[in-house]
N, C-alpha and C positions, 0 to 999 in steps of 0.2 A: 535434577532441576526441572528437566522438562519432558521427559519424561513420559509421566500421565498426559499430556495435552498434546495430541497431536495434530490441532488445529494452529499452536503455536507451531511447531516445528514444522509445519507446512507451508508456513508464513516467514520462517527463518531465511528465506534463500531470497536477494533481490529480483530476480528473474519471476519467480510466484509471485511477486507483490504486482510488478508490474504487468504479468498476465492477467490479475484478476484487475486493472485498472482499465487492461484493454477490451476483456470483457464485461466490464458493464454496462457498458451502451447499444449490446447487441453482440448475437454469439459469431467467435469466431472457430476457425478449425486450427489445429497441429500448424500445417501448414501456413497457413495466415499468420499465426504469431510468429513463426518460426525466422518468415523473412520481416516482419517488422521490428523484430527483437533481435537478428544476426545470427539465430543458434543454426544446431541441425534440426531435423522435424523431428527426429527420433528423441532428440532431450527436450523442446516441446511436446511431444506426448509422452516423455516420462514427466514432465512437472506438471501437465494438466492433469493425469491419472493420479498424482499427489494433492491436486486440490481438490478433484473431484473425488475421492477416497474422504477427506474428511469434511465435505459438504459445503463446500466455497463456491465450488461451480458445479453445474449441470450440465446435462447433455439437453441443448436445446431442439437439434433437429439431425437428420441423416438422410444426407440429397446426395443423390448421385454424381459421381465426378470421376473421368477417362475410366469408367467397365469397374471402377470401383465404389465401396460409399465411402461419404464424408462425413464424419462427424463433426458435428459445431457446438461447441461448450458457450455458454454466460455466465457472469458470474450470477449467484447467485443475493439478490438485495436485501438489505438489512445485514448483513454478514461485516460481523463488528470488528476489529483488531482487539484480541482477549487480553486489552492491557490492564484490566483489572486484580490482576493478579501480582504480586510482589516482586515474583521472579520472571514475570514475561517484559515490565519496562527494557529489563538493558538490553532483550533480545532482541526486541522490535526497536528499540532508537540505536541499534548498529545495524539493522537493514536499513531503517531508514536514513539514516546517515550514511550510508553507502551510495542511495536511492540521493538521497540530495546532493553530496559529492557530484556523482556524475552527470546531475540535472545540472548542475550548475555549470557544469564545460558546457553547455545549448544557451546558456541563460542568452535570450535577447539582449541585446544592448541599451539602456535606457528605460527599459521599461521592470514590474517586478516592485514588490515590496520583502525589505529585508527587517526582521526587527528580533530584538533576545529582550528578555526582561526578568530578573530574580525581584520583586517590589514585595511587598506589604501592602495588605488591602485589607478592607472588611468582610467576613464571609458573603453578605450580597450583594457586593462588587462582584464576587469571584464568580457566586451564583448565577449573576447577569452576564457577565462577559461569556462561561463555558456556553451555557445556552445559545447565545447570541452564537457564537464563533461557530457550534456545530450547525445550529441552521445555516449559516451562512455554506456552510462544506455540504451539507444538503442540497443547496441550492446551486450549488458548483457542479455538484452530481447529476442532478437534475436537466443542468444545461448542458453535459455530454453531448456529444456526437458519434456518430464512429471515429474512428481513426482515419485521421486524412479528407475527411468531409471537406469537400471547396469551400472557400472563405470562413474557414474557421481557425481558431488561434489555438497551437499546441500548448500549453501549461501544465507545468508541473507545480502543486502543490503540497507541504508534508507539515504537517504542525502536530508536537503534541505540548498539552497544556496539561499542571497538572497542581495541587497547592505539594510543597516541598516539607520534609522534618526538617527539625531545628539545626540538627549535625549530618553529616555524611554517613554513611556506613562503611566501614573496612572496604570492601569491593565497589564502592562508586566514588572513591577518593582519588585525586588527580595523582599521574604518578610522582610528580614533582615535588607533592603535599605529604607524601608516605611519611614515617620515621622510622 
């Protein structure tokens, strides 16, 4: 299934998702993500080497730190989730459904918008809304900070929007609905 894409399968793992979230605002090192994610440094620089192998992140700089160097990774911009393809939706909406699960244990109290929608529309309804929604996620982007910046507000955001077929396929049918 996935095989040939190993931009997907680098993307498979919640930890990668959310290291290329922390690096887009500015490179960080192994270390840095290491404690802001909980791992060891050693599996943060096994999954930056995984992102940085299929070209999500770079090597931004190498500054010296205690008699050794440091390496500091970005993520690399424009670096799209390859959900254009058939077989990468269910791979990427069970990270990220992982990735929202556990955002949702942090959710602030009171604040947040939550919404599901299966509707019928006209194609440029659809066409407006997709547009619309990714500028707006541009523009989320854009307003970044590093991580931890004073007076700024952590958020986690995840949407995928998509027009649906008519029936289910065998493998994305609820298991409830089987026969």
């Amino acid at each position: 299934m996935t095989a040939t894409d190993p931009t997907l399968r680098a993307l498979a793992h919640p930890v990668r998702l959310r290291m290329m979230n922390l690096t887009w605002t500015g490179p960080q090192s192994a270390a840095e993500l290491a404690r802001e994610l909980g791992i060891s440094h050693a599996l943060a620089s096994q999954h930056l080497r995984r992102l940085a192998s299929v070209g999500l992140v770079e090597l931004a700089e190498v500054r010296p730190n205690r008699g050794g160097q440091e390496r500091r990774y970005r993520a690399v911009h424009g670096s799209q989730l390859p959900d254009q393809r058939q077989d990468a939706a269910p791979m990427l909406a069970e990270v990220l459904a992982f990735n929202v699960r556990e955002r949702a244990t942090r959710r602030a109290p009171g604040q947040g918008v939550t919404a599901d929608a299966e509707l019928w529309v006209f194609p440029d309804a659809w066409d407006d809304f997709r547009h619309r929604l990714a500028a707006l996620l541009v523009g989320l982007h854009e307003a970044a900070q590093a991580p931890r910046t004073t007076a700024t507000v952590h958020v986690g955001a995840t949407v995928m929007a998509f027009p649906l077929r008519d029936r289910p396929t065998r493998a994305t049918e609820s298991p409830g609905r089987r026969r």
